[in-house]
C-alpha positions in Angstrom: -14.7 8.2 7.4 -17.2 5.6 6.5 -17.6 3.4 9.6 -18.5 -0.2 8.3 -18.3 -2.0 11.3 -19.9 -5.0 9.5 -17.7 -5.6 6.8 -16.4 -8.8 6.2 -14.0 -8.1 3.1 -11.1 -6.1 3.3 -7.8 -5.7 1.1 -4.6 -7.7 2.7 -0.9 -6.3 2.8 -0.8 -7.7 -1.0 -4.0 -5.7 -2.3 -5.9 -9.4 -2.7 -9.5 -9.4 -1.0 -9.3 -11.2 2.3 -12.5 -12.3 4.0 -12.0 -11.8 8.1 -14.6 -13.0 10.6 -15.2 -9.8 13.5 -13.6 -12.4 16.1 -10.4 -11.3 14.8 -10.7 -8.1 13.9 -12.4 -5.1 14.2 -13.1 -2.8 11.5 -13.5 0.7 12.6 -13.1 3.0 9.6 -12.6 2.2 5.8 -12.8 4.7 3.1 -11.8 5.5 -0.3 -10.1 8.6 -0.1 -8.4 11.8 -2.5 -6.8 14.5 -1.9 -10.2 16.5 -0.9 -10.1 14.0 1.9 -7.0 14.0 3.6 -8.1 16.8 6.4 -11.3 14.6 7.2 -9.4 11.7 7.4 -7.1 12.9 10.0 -9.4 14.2 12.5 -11.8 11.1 12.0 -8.4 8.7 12.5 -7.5 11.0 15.6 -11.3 10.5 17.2 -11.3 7.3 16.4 -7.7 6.7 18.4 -8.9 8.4 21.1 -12.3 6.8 21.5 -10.0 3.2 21.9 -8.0 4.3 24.4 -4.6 5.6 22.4 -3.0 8.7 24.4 -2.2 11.8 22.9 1.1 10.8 21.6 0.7 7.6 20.1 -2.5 8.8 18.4 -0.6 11.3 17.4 2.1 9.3 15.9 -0.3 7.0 14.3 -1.7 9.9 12.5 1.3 11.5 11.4 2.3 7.8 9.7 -0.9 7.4 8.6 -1.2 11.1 6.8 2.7 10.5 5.0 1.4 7.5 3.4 -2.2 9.1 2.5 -0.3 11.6 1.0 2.2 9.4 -1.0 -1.0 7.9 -2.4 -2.0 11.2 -3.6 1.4 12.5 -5.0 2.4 9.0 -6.1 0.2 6.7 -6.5 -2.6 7.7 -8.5 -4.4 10.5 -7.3 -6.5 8.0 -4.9 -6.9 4.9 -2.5 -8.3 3.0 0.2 -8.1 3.5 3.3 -8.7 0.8 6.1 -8.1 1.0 10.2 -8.9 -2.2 11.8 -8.3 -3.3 15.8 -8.2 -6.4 17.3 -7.0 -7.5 20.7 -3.0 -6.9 20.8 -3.1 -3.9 17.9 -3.9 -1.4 15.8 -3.6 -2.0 11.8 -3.6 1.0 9.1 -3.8 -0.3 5.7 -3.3 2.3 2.7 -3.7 0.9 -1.1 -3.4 2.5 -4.2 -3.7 0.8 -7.9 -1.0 3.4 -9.4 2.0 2.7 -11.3 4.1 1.1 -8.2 7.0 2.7 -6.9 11.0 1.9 -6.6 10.9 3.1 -3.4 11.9 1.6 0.0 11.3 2.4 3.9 14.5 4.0 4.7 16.8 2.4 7.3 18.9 5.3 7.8 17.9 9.1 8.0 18.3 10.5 4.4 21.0 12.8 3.2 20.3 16.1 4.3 20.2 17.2 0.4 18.3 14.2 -0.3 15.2 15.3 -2.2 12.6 12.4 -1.1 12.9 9.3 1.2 12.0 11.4 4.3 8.2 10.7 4.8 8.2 6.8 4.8 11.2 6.9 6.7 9.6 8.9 9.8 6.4 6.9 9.4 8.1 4.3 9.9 9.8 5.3 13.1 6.1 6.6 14.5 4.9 3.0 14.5 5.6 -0.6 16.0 6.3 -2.4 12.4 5.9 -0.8 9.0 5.4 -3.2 5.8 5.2 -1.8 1.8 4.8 -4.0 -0.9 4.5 -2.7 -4.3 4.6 -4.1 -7.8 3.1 -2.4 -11.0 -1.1 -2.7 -10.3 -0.2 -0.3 -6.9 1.3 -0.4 -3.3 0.1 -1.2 0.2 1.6 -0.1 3.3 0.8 -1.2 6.4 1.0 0.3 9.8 0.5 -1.7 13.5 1.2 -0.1 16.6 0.2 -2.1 19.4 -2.2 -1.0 21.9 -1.3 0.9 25.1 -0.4 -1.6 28.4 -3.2 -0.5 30.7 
């Protein structure tokens, strides 16, 4: 993952280019990713987790979210997207964008069908974090992942 701690410019939950000052927000990773990526990303997500503090569980929960909606992107959304991990004092914020098609999809409420073919990947995503947002319309989706950080 590309660190660029000094960015100033990052996507918001609609896709739009939001400027955000460091005081608010960190930026520890953001890349633009494919399929050849997905491995890296995880490992570089999990170090990163664990270099802030996240235990072994919740960084692995993060992951695991994270990973369902890289591979959505992939399988869904266009091939490719950008991915963006940013911290500031209360949580942790995972931002995945594409520019595909959209989708009709939702986040589940309820545990799919047990002969349901899809719907199962968002829906444990979103049960891995704190609050789960996905907005889509037809020039791509975002979904956004927070988990708060560990009470110390």
């Amino acid at each position: 993952m590309t660190n660029v701690e000094d960015a100033r410019a990052w996507p918001d939950e609609s896709g739009v280019t939001t400027h955000r000052e460091h005081g608010s927000g960190h930026v520890l990773a953001a890349q633009l990713f494919t399929d050849t990526h997905l491995s890296f990303a995880r490992a570089d997500c999990r170090t990163v987790l664990r270099n802030i503090g996240f235990d072994e569980p919740r960084a692995s929960a993060f992951v695991y979210a994270i990973n369902e909606c890289l591979t959505n992107v992939i399988r869904h959304g266009g091939g490719h997207g950008w991915f963006i991990l940013i911290s500031d004092a209360t949580r942790l914020v995972a931002q995945i964008i594409d520019h595909g098609p959209g989708a009709s999809m939702t986040i589940r409420e309820q545990q799919p069908a047990n002969d349901a073919m899809h719907g199962r990947g968002l829906w444990l995503a979103r049960l891995m974090v704190d609050h789960m947002t996905l907005t889509t319309g037809p020039d791509g989706t975002s979904v956004r992942l927070e988990m708060a950080h560990a009470i110390r």
